[in-house]
OpenMM code with the backbone's topology and positions (N, CA, C; nanometers):
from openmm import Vec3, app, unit

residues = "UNK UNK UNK UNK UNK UNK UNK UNK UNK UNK UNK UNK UNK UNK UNK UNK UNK UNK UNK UNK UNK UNK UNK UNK UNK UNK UNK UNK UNK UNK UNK UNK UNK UNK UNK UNK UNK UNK UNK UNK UNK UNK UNK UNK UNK UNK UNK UNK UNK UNK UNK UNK UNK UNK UNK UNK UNK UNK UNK UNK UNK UNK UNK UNK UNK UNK UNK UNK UNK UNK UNK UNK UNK UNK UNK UNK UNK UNK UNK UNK UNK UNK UNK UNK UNK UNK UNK UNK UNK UNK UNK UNK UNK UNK UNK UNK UNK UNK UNK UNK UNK UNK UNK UNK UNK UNK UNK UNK UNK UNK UNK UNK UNK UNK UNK UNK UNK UNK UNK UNK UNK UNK UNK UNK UNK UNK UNK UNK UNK".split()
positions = [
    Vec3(-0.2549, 1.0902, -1.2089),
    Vec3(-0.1920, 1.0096, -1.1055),
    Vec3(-0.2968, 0.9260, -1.0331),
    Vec3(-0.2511, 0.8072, -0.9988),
    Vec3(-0.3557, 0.7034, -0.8949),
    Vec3(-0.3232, 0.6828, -0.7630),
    Vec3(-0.3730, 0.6180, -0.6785),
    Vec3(-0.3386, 0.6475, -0.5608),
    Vec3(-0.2998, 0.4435, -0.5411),
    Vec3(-0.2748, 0.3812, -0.5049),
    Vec3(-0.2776, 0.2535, -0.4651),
    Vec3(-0.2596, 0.2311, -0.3017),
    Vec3(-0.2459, 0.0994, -0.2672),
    Vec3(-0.2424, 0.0657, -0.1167),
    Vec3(-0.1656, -0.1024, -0.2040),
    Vec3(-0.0295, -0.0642, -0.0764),
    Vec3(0.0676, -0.1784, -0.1225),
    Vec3(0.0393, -0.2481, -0.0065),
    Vec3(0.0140, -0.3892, -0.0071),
    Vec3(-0.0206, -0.5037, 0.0746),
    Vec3(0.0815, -0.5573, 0.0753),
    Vec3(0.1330, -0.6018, 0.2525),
    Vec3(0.1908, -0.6992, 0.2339),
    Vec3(0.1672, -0.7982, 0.3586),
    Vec3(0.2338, -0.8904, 0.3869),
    Vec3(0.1489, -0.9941, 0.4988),
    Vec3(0.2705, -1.0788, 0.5429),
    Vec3(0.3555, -1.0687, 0.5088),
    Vec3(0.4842, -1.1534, 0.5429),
    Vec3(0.5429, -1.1677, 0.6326),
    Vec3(0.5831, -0.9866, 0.6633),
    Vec3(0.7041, -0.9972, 0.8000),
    Vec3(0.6882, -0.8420, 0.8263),
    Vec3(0.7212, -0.7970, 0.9322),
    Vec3(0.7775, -0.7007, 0.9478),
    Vec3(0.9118, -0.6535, 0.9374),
    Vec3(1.0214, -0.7878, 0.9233),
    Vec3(1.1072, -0.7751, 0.8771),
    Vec3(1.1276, -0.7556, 0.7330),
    Vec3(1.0766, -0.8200, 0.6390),
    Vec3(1.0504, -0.8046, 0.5123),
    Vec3(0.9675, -0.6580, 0.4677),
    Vec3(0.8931, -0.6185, 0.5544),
    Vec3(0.8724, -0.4299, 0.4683),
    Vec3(0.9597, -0.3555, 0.5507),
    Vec3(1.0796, -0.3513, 0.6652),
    Vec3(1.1649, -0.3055, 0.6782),
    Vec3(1.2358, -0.3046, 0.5663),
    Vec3(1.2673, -0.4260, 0.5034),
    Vec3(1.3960, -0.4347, 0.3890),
    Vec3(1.3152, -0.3743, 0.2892),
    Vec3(1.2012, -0.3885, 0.2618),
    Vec3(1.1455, -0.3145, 0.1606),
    Vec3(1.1792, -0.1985, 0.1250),
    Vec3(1.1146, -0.1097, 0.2772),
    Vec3(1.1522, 0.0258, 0.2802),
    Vec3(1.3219, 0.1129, 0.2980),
    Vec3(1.3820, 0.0340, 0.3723),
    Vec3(1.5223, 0.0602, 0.3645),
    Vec3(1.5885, 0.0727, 0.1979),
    Vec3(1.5578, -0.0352, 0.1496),
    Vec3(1.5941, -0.0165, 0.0098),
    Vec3(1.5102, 0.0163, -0.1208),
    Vec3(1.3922, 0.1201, -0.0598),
    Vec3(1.3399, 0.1701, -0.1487),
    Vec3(1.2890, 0.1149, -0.2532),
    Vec3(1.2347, -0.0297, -0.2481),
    Vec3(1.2066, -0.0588, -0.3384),
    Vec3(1.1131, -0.2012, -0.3572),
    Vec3(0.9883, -0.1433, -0.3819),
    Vec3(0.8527, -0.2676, -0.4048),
    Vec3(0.8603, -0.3978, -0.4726),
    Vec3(0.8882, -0.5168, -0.4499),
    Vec3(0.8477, -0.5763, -0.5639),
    Vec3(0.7105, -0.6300, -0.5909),
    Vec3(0.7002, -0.6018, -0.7337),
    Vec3(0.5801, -0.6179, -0.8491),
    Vec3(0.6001, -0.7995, -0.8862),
    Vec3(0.5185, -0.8799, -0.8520),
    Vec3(0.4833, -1.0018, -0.9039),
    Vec3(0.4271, -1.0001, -1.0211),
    Vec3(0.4795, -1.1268, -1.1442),
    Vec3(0.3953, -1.1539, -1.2391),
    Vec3(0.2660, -1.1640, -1.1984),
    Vec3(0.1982, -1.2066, -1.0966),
    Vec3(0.0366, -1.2342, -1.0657),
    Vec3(0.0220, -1.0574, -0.9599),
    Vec3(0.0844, -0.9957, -0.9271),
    Vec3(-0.0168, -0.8925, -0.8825),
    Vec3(-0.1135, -0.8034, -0.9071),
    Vec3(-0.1610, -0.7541, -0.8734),
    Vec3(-0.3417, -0.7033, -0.9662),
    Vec3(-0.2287, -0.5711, -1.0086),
    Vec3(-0.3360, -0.5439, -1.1013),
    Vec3(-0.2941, -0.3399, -1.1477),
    Vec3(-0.1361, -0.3059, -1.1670),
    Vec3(-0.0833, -0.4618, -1.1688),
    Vec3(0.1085, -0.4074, -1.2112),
    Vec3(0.1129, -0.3127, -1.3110),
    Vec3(0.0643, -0.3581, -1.4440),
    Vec3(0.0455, -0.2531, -1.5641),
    Vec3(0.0122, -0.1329, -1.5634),
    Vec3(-0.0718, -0.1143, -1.4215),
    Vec3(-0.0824, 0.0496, -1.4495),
    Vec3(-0.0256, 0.1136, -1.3591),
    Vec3(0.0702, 0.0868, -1.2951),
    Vec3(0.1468, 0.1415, -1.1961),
    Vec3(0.2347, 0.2572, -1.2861),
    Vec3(0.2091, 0.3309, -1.2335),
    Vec3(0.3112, 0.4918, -1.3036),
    Vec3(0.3726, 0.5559, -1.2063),
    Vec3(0.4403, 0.6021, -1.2033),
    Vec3(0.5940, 0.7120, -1.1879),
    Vec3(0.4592, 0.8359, -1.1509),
    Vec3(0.5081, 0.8834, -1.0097),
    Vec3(0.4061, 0.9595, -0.9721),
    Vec3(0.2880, 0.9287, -0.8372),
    Vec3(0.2505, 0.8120, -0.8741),
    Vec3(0.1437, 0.7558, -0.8283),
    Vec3(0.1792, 0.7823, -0.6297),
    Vec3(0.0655, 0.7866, -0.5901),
    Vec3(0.0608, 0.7717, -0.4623),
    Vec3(0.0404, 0.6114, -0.3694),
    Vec3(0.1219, 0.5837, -0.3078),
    Vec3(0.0977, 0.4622, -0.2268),
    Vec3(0.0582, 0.4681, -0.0618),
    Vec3(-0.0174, 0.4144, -0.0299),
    Vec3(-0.0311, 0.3622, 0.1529),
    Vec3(0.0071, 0.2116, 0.1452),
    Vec3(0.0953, 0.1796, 0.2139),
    Vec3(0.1303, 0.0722, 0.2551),
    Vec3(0.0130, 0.0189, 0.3533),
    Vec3(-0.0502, -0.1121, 0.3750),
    Vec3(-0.0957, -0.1821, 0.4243),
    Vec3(-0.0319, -0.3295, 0.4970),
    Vec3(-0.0176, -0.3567, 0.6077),
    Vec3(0.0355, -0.4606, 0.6655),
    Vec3(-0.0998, -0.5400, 0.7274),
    Vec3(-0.0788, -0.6437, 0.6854),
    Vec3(-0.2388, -0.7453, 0.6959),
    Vec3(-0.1638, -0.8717, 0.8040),
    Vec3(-0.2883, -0.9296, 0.8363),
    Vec3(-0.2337, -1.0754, 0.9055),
    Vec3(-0.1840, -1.0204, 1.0375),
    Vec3(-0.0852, -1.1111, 1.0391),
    Vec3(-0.0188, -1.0988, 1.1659),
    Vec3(0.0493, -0.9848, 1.1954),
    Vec3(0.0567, -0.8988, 1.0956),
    Vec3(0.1187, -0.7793, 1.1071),
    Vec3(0.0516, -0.6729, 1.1578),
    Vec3(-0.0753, -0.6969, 1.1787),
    Vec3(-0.1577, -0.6021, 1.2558),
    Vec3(-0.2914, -0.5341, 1.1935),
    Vec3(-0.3092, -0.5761, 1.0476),
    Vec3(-0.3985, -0.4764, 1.0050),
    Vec3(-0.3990, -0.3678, 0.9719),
    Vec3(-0.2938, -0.3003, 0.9629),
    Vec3(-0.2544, -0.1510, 1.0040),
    Vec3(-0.2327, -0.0749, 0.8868),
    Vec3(-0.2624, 0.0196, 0.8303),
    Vec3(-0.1716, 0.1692, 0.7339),
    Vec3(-0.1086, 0.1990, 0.7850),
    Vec3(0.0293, 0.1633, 0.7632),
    Vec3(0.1662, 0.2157, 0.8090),
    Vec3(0.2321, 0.2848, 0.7354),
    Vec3(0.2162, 0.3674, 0.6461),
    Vec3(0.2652, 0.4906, 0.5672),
    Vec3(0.2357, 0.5126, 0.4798),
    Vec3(0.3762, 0.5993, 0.3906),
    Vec3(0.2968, 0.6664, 0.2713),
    Vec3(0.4323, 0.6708, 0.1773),
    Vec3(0.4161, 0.6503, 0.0483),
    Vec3(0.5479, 0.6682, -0.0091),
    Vec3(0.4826, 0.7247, -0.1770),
    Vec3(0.5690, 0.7648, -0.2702),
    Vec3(0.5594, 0.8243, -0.4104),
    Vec3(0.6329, 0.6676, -0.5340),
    Vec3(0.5641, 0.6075, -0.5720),
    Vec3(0.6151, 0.5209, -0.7434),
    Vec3(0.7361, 0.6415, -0.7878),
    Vec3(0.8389, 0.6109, -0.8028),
    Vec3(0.9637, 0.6832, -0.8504),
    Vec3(1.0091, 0.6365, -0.9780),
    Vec3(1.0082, 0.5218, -0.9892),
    Vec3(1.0296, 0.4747, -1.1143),
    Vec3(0.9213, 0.3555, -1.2194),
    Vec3(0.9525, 0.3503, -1.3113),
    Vec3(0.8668, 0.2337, -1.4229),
    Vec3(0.9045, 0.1013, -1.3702),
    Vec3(0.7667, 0.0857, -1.3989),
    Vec3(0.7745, -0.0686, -1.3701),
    Vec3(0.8730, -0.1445, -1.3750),
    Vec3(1.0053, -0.2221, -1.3369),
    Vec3(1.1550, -0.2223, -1.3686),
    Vec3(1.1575, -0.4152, -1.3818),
    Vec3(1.2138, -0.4880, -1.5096),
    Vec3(1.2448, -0.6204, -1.4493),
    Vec3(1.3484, -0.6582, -1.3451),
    Vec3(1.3650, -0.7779, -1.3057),
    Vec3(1.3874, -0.7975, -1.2031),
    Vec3(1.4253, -0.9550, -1.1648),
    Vec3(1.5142, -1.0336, -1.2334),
    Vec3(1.5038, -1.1819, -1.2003),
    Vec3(1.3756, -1.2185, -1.3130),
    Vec3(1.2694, -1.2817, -1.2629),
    Vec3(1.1636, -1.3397, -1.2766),
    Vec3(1.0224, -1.2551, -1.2492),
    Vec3(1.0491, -1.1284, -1.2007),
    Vec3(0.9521, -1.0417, -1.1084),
    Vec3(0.9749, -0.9092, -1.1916),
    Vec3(0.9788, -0.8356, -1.0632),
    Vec3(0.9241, -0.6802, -1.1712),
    Vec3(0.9398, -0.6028, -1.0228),
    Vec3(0.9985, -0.4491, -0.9974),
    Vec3(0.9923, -0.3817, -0.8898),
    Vec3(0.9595, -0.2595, -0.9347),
    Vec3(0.9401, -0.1359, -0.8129),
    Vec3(0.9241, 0.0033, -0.8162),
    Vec3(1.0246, 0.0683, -0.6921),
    Vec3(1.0800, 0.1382, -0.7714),
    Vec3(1.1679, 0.2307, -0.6836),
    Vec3(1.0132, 0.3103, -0.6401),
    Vec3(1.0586, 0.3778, -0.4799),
    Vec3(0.9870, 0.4426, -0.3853),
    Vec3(1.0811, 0.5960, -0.3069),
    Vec3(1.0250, 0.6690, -0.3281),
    Vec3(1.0792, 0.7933, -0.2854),
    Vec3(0.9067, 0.8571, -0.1421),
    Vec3(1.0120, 0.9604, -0.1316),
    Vec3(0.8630, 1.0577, 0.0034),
    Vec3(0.8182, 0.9721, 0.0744),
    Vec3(0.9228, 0.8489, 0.1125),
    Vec3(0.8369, 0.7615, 0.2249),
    Vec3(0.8746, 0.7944, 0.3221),
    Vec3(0.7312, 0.7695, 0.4394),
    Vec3(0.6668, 0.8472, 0.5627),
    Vec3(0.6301, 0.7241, 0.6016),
    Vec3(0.7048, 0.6668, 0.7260),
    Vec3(0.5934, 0.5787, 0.7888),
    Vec3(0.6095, 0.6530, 0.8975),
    Vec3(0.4152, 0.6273, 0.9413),
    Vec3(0.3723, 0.6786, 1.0587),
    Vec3(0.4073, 0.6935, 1.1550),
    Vec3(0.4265, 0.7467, 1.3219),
    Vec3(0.4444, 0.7007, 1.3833),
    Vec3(0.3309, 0.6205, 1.4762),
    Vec3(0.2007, 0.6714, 1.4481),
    Vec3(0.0972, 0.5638, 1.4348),
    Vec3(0.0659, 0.5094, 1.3815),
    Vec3(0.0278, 0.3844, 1.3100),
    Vec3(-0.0037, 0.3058, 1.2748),
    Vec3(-0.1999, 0.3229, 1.2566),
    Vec3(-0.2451, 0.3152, 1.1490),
    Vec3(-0.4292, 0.3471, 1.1483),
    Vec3(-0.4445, 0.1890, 1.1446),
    Vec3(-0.5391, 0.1257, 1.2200),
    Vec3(-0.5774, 0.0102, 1.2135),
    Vec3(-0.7378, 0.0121, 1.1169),
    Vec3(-0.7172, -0.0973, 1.0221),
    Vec3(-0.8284, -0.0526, 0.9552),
    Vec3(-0.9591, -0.0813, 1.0256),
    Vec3(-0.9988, -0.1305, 1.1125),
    Vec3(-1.1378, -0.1040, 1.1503),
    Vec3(-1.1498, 0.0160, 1.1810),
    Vec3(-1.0309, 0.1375, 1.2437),
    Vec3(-1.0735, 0.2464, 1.2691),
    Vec3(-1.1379, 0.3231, 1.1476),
    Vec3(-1.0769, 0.3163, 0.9787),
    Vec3(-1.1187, 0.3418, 0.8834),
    Vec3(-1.2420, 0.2888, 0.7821),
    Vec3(-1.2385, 0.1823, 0.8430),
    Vec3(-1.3198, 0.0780, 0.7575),
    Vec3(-1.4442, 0.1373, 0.7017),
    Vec3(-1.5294, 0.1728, 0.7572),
    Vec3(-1.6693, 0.2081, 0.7200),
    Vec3(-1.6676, 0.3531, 0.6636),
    Vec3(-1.5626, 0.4284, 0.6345),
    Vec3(-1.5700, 0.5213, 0.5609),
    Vec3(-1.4842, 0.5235, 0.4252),
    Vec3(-1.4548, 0.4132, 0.4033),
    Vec3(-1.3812, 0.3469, 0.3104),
    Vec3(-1.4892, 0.3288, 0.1786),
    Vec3(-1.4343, 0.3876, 0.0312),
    Vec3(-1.5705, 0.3334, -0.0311),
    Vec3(-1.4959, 0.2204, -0.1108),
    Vec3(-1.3837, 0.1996, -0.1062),
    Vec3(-1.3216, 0.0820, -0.2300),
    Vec3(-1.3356, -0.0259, -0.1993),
    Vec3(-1.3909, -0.0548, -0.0204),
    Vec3(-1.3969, -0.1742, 0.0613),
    Vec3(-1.6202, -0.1270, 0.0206),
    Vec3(-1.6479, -0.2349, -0.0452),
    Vec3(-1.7765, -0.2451, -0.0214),
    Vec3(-1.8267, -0.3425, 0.0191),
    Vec3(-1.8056, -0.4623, 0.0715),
    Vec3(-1.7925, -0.5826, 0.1259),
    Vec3(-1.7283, -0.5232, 0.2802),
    Vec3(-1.8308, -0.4459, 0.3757),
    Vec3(-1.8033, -0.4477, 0.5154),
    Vec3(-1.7467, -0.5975, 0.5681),
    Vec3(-1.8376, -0.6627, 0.5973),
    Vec3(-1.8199, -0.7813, 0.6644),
    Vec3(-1.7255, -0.8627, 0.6327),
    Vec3(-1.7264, -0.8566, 0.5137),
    Vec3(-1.5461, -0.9482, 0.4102),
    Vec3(-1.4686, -0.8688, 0.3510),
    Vec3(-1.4094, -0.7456, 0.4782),
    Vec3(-1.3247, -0.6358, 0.3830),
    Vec3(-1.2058, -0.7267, 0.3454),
    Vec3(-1.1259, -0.8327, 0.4066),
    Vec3(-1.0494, -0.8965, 0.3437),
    Vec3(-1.0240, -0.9057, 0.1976),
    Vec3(-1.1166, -0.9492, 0.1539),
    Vec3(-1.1079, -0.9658, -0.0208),
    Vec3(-1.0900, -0.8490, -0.0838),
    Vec3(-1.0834, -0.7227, -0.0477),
    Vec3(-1.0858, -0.6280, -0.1031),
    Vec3(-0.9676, -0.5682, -0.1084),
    Vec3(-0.8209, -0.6348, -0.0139),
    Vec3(-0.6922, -0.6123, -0.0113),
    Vec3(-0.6182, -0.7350, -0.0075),
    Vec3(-0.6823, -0.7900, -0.1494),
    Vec3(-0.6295, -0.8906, -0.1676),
    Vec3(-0.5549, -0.8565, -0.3464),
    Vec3(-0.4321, -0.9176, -0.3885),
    Vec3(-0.3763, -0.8937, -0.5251),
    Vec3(-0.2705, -0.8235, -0.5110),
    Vec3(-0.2158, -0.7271, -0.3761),
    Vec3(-0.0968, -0.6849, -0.3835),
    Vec3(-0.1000, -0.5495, -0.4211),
    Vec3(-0.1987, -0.4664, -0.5128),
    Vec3(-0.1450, -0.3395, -0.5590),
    Vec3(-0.2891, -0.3361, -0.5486),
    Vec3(-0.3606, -0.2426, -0.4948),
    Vec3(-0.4460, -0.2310, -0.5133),
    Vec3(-0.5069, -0.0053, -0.4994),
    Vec3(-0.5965, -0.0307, -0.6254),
    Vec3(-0.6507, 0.1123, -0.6487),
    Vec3(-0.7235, 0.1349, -0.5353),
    Vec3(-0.6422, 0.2916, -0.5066),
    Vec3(-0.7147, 0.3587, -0.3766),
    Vec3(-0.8425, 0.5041, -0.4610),
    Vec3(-0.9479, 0.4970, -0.4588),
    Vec3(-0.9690, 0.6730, -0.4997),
    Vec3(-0.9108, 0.7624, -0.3695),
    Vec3(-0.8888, 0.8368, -0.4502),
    Vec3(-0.9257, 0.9752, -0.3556),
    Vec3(-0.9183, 0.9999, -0.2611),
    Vec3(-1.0891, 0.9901, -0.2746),
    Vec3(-1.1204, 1.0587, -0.1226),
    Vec3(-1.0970, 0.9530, -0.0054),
    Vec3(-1.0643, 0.8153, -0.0612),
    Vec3(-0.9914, 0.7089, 0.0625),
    Vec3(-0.8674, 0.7600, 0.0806),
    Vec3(-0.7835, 0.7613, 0.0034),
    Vec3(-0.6609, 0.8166, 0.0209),
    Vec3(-0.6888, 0.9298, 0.1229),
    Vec3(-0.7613, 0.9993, 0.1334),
    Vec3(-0.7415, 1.1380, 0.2160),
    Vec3(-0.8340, 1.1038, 0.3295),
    Vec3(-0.9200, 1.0404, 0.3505),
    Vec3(-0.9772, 0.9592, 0.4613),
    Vec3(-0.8048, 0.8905, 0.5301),
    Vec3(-0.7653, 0.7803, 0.4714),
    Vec3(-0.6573, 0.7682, 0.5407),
    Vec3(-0.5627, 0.8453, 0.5751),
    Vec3(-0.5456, 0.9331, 0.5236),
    Vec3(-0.4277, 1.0448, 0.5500),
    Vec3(-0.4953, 1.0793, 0.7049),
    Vec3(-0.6158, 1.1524, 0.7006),
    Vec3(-0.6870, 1.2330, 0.8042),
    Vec3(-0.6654, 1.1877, 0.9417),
    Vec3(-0.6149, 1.0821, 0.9358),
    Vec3(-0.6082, 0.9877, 1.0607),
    Vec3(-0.4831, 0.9609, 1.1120),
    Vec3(-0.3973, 1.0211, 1.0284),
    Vec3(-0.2280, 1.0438, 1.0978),
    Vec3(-0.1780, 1.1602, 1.1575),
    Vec3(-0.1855, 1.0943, 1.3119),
    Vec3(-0.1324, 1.2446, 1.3749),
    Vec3(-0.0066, 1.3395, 1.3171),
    Vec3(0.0646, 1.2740, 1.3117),
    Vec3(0.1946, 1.3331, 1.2797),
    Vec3(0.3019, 1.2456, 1.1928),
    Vec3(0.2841, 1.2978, 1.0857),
    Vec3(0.3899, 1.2370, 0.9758),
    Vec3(0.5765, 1.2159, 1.0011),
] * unit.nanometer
topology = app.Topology()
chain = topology.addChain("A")
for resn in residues:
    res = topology.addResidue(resn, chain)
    for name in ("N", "CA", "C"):
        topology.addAtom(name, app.Element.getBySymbol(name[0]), res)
Protein backbone atom coordinates (compact mmCIF):
# COMPACT_ATOMS: atom_id res chain seq x y z
CA UNK A 1 0.00 0.00 0.00
CA UNK A 2 1.15 3.84 -0.66
CA UNK A 3 0.29 6.60 1.11
CA UNK A 4 -0.52 9.85 -1.26
CA UNK A 5 -1.59 13.58 -0.40
CA UNK A 6 -4.63 14.70 -2.66
CA UNK A 7 -4.19 18.45 -3.65
CA UNK A 8 -6.59 20.59 -4.33
CA UNK A 9 -6.74 24.55 -4.71
CA UNK A 10 -10.12 25.42 -6.05
CA UNK A 11 -12.80 25.89 -3.50
CA UNK A 12 -13.80 24.85 -0.43
CA UNK A 13 -16.89 24.32 -1.89
CA UNK A 14 -15.58 21.97 -4.44
CA UNK A 15 -13.73 19.41 -1.72
CA UNK A 16 -17.02 19.64 0.19
CA UNK A 17 -18.69 18.05 -2.98
CA UNK A 18 -15.76 15.98 -3.26
CA UNK A 19 -16.06 14.55 0.04
CA UNK A 20 -19.85 14.35 0.35
CA UNK A 21 -19.83 12.19 -2.65
CA UNK A 22 -17.00 10.18 -1.97
CA UNK A 23 -15.32 10.56 -4.74
CA UNK A 24 -11.73 12.03 -6.24
CA UNK A 25 -11.37 12.97 -9.57
CA UNK A 26 -8.17 11.60 -11.40
CA UNK A 27 -7.13 13.94 -14.47
CA UNK A 28 -5.58 12.67 -17.68
CA UNK A 29 -2.43 15.02 -16.65
CA UNK A 30 -2.27 14.13 -12.84
CA UNK A 31 1.09 12.76 -11.55
CA UNK A 32 1.02 8.93 -10.13
CA UNK A 33 -2.79 8.30 -11.59
CA UNK A 34 -1.44 4.81 -12.69
CA UNK A 35 -0.41 3.80 -9.52
CA UNK A 36 -3.17 4.66 -7.48
CA UNK A 37 -4.54 1.27 -5.82
CA UNK A 38 -7.54 0.18 -3.81
CA UNK A 39 -6.13 0.37 -0.30
CA UNK A 40 -3.87 3.19 -0.50
CA UNK A 41 -3.81 5.86 2.14
CA UNK A 42 -4.67 9.59 1.35
CA UNK A 43 -4.20 13.21 3.28
CA UNK A 44 -6.00 15.65 1.59
CA UNK A 45 -4.16 18.93 1.13
CA UNK A 46 -5.95 22.35 0.48
CA UNK A 47 -3.34 24.91 -1.05
CA UNK A 48 -3.84 28.64 -2.12
CA UNK A 49 -6.48 30.34 -0.87
CA UNK A 50 -7.69 27.55 0.92
CA UNK A 51 -5.28 27.87 3.59
CA UNK A 52 -2.40 25.58 3.19
CA UNK A 53 -3.80 23.16 5.40
CA UNK A 54 -4.03 18.93 5.88
CA UNK A 55 -7.49 18.63 6.26
CA UNK A 56 -7.95 14.88 6.57
CA UNK A 57 -7.64 11.51 5.87
CA UNK A 58 -9.52 9.07 3.70
CA UNK A 59 -8.79 5.10 2.20
CA UNK A 60 -8.67 4.65 -2.32
CA UNK A 61 -11.85 2.24 -2.29
CA UNK A 62 -11.96 1.63 -5.66
CA UNK A 63 -9.75 1.27 -9.26
CA UNK A 64 -8.97 3.83 -11.03
CA UNK A 65 -12.70 4.28 -12.67
CA UNK A 66 -13.43 6.24 -16.27
CA UNK A 67 -15.35 8.99 -16.15
CA UNK A 68 -16.51 11.41 -19.13
CA UNK A 69 -13.03 12.45 -20.34
CA UNK A 70 -11.29 11.99 -16.74
CA UNK A 71 -10.87 9.15 -14.44
CA UNK A 72 -12.10 9.07 -10.47
CA UNK A 73 -11.57 7.12 -7.05
CA UNK A 74 -14.22 6.17 -4.82
CA UNK A 75 -13.05 7.19 -1.04
CA UNK A 76 -14.14 5.41 2.09
CA UNK A 77 -12.61 6.05 6.24
CA UNK A 78 -12.82 9.69 5.54
CA UNK A 79 -11.85 11.82 8.63
CA UNK A 80 -11.61 15.38 8.23
CA UNK A 81 -10.00 17.00 11.05
CA UNK A 82 -11.37 19.09 13.26
CA UNK A 83 -8.09 20.92 13.05
CA UNK A 84 -6.78 21.66 10.22
CA UNK A 85 -2.36 21.13 10.27
CA UNK A 86 -1.06 24.10 8.41
CA UNK A 87 1.93 23.04 6.58
CA UNK A 88 4.55 25.28 7.90
CA UNK A 89 3.69 23.68 11.19
CA UNK A 90 4.94 20.32 9.42
CA UNK A 91 7.15 21.50 6.91
CA UNK A 92 10.65 20.90 8.09
CA UNK A 93 10.03 17.49 9.23
CA UNK A 94 8.69 16.55 6.03
CA UNK A 95 11.24 14.47 3.94
CA UNK A 96 9.20 14.33 0.43
CA UNK A 97 9.33 18.28 0.56
CA UNK A 98 13.21 18.75 0.00
CA UNK A 99 13.04 22.11 -1.51
CA UNK A 100 12.35 24.04 2.07
CA UNK A 101 12.19 27.39 0.61
CA UNK A 102 10.03 26.24 -2.67
CA UNK A 103 7.93 23.60 -0.84
CA UNK A 104 5.31 24.64 -3.40
CA UNK A 105 6.63 22.56 -6.23
CA UNK A 106 6.60 19.66 -4.31
CA UNK A 107 2.56 19.60 -4.12
CA UNK A 108 2.25 20.25 -7.29
CA UNK A 109 0.51 17.29 -10.01
CA UNK A 110 -2.51 16.47 -7.91
CA UNK A 111 -1.65 12.95 -6.44
CA UNK A 112 1.20 13.02 -4.93
CA UNK A 113 3.50 10.05 -3.01
CA UNK A 114 3.58 10.47 0.69
CA UNK A 115 6.34 7.86 2.55
CA UNK A 116 5.63 6.80 5.68
CA UNK A 117 7.06 8.23 8.09
CA UNK A 118 5.40 11.72 6.55
CA UNK A 119 2.26 10.18 6.63
CA UNK A 120 2.66 9.55 10.40
CA UNK A 121 4.45 12.90 11.01
CA UNK A 122 1.15 14.26 9.69
CA UNK A 123 -1.10 12.11 11.49
CA UNK A 124 0.92 13.08 14.91
CA UNK A 125 -0.39 16.47 14.67
CA UNK A 126 -4.19 15.76 14.82
CA UNK A 127 -5.68 16.27 18.00
CA UNK A 128 -8.68 14.48 17.59
CA UNK A 129 -9.97 12.62 14.61
Amino acid sequence: MSNWVFVITSSNEEFDRRINQKKWPIYEQTANRKKLRVGDKVIFYKGAKMGKVFSGRAQISSPLTPEDSNYFVELSKIKIWKRHIPIKEVLMDLKFIFHKKNWGVHLQGGAIELPDDDYKTILSKTISE
